[in-house]
Structure formats: structure tokens, C-alpha cells
C-alpha positions in Angstrom: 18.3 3.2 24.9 21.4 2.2 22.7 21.2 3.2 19.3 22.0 0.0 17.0 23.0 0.5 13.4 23.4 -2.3 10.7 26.9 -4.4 10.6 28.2 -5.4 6.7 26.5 -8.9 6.9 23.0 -7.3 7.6 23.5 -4.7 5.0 24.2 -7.4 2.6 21.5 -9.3 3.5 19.4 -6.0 2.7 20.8 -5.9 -0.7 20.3 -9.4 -1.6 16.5 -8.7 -1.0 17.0 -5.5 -3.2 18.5 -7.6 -5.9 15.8 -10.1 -6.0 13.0 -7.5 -5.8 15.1 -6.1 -8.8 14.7 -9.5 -11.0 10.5 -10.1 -10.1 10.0 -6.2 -10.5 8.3 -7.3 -13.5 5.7 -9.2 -11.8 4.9 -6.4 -9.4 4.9 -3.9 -12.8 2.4 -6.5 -14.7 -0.1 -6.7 -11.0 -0.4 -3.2 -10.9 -1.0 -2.8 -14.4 -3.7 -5.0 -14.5 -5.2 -4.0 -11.4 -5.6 -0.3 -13.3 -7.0 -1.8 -15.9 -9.3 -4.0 -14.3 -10.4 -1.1 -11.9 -10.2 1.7 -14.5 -12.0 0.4 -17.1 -15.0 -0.9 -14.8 -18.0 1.1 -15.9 -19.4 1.1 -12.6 -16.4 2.1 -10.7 -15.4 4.4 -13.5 -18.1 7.5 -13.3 -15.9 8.2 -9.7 -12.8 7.8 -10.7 -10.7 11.3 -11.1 -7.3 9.8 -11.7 -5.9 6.4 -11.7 -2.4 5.7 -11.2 0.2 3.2 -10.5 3.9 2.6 -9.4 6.6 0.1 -8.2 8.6 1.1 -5.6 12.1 1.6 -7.3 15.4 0.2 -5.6 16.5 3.0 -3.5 13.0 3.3 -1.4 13.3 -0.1 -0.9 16.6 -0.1 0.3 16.2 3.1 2.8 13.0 1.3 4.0 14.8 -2.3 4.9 17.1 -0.2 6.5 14.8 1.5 8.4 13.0 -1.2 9.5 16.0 -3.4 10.6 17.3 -0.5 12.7 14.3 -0.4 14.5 14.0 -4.1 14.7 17.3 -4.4 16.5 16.5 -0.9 18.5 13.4 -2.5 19.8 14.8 -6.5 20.2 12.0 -7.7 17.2 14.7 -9.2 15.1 12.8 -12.3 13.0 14.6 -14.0 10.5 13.8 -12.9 7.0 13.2 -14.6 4.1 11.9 -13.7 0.1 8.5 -14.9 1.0 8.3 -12.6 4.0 9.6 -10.0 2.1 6.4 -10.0 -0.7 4.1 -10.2 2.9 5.5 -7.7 5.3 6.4 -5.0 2.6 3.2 -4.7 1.2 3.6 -1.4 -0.7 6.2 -3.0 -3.2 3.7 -2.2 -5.7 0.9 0.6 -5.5 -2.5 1.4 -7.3 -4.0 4.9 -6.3 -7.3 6.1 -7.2 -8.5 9.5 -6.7 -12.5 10.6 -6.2 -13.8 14.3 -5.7 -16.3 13.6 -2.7 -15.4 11.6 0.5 -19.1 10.3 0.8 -18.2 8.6 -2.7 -16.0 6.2 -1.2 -19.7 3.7 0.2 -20.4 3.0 -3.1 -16.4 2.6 -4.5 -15.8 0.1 -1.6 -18.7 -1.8 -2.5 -17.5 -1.6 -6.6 -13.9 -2.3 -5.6 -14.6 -5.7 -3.9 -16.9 -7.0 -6.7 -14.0 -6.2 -9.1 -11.4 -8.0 -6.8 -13.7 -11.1 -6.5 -14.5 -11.2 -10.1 -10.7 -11.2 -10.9 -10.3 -13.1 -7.6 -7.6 -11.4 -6.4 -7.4 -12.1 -2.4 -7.9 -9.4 0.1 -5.9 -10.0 2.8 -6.8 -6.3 4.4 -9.0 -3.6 4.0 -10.7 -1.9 3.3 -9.0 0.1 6.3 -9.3 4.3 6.8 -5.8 5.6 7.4 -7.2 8.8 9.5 -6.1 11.8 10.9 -9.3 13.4 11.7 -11.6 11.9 14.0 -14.9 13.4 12.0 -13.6 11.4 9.0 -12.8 8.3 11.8 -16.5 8.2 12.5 -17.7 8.9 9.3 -15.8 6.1 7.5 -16.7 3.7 10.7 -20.3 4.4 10.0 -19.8 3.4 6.8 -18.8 0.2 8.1 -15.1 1.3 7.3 -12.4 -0.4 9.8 -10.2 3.0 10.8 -6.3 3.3 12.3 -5.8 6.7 13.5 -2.5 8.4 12.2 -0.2 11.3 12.9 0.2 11.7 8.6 -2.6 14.8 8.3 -4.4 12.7 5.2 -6.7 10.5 4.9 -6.9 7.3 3.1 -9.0 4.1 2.4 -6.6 1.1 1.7 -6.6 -2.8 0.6 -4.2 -5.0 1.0 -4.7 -7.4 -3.0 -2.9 -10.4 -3.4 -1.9 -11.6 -6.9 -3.9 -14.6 -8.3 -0.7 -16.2 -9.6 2.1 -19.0 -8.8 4.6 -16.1 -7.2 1.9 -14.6 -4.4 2.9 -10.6 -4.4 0.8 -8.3 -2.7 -0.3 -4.6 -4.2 -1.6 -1.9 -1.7 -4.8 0.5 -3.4 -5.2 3.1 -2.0 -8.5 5.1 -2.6 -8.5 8.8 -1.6 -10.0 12.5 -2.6 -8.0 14.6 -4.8 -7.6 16.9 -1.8 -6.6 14.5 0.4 -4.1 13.7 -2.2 -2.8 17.0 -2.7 -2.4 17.3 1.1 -0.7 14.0 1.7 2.0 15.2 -1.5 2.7 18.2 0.8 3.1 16.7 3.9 5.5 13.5 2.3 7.6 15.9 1.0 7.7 18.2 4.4 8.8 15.1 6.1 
């Protein structure tokens, strides 16, 4: 299989996304923020939270992962044509909310929490909650839980929503809901890889 690698005109076309991500970065910063708040402060949800913590993916990693997906786009013949809207949908992690729990068995009674939150905000789900696992004991424990699971090669294990924005420019935030452990591990193994 031939190798492909990006010509000028689709590198440019990576850093005009770049750019404009650079000029709404603010509405991604205020989603996220709010979303902490509006989790954090919940006094349900609250007595299981460890740590709460946001970011907004910074230029660079945005950059590296364009280019990473359009390599393997044009390595695997899935080019599409891109636009700014498609951007905000199919790079879902432009934004990121991450709370961390002590007990995996915690996480029941957190989804339940998390979704009354989203619908009293009404923020949309458009996915999740979802089990990113590695393990298939956690697999069929989150499934019993009624937990959708995706079976990955990453050695952690997460719980994640897709949250659309409730406002005129629709950007998407990805929570992710994890045990400190699992949190410590998947710090590790990011920075092994």
C-alpha cells in the first residue's frame, strides 16, 4: 500500500481550519467552563466527584491530528470534502470536560446524575454514555449497567458523552468520566505512546 502524504494545498486547507478553530476558541473555552460548573457544582453529582477538570485543545494538537487524519483518509481512499461545520462534528474532542470518581461501581448512579444535569441545561447528547474498554470484566460490568462498550487497545478505561452546545454556533464537548486510577494509568500510557 502506497504511503500518501499531504501536498501544499491540503496543508493549507489544514491551517485554515486551525485558524478558524483559533478565532471561536472562545466558545469552546466558555462550553467547557460551564459544563464544570454546571456539573461541579450539582449537589447530587458532587459527593462523587474527586476532581473536575477542563481543557481546549490548543493549536498544535489540532494541527498534528488533521494531519493525521487526512493522511489516513487519502491512505485508505475516504477522502470527503471538509467543511467548518464538519469540523465542530467529526473532531469532537475540541473541547474536553474530565471528571474523576474513586469507585468504578460509582459510575450507575453518575450516569444517571449526568444526564438529568444535561437535560436540565438541555445540552444535546449526541453519544454516550459509551465505555471506552480495555478489559473485558469492566466490558461486562459497564454493559450490565446498561453502559454501551467499544473495546480498545488504550489499557484504560473510560465512560464518555458526546454534549452539544445549546447555542446559535453548535460545538460539541466530549466528558469523559473515569476513576482516578484509571486516570493515572491512561497519563502513563499517553505519554508512553
Amino acid at each position: 500500500m502506497t504511503n500518501f502524504v499531504l501536498n501544499s494545498s491540503e496543508l493549507r486547507e489544514i491551517d485554515f481550519y486551525v485558524s478558524h478553530f483559533q478565532s471561536q476558541r472562545h466558545l469552546f473555552e466558555g462550553f467547557a467552563k460551564a459544563l464544570v460548573i454546571n456539573l461541579g457544582e450539582s449537589p447530587k453529582l458532587a459527593p462523587f466527584i474527586h476532581f473536575i477538570k477542563y481543557r481546549v485543545k490548543d493549536q498544535l494538537h489540532l494541527k498534528d491530528k488533521l494531519n493525521r487524519k487526512a493522511i489516513y483518509a487519502k491512505n485508505t481512499g475516504r477522502m470527503n470534502k471538509k467543511t467548518i461545520k464538519n469540523l465542530y462534528n467529526k473532531i469532537t474532542d475540541l473541547a474536553g470536560v474530565r471528571i474523576l470518581h474513586l469507585h468504578t461501581d460509582q459510575i450507575l448512579q453518575m450516569n444517571e446524575i449526568i444526564l438529568e444535569i444535561l437535560d436540565e441545561h438541555q445540552y444535546r447528547l449526541i453519544e454516550g454514555p459509551k465505555a471506552i474498554c480495555w478489559d473485558n470484566e469492566y466490558a461486562k460490568l459497564f454493559s450490565d449497567l446498561g453502559i454501551k462498550t467499544e473495546s480498545r487497545d488504550s489499557m484504560y478505561t473510560s465512560v464518555h458523552f458526546i454534549i452539544e452546545a445549546n447555542q446559535k454556533t453548535k460545538i460539541r464537548a466530549e466528558l469523559q468520566v473515569r476513576t482516578l486510577m484509571e486516570e493515572v494509568w491512561g497519563e502513563v500510557s499517553h505519554r508512553i505512546n
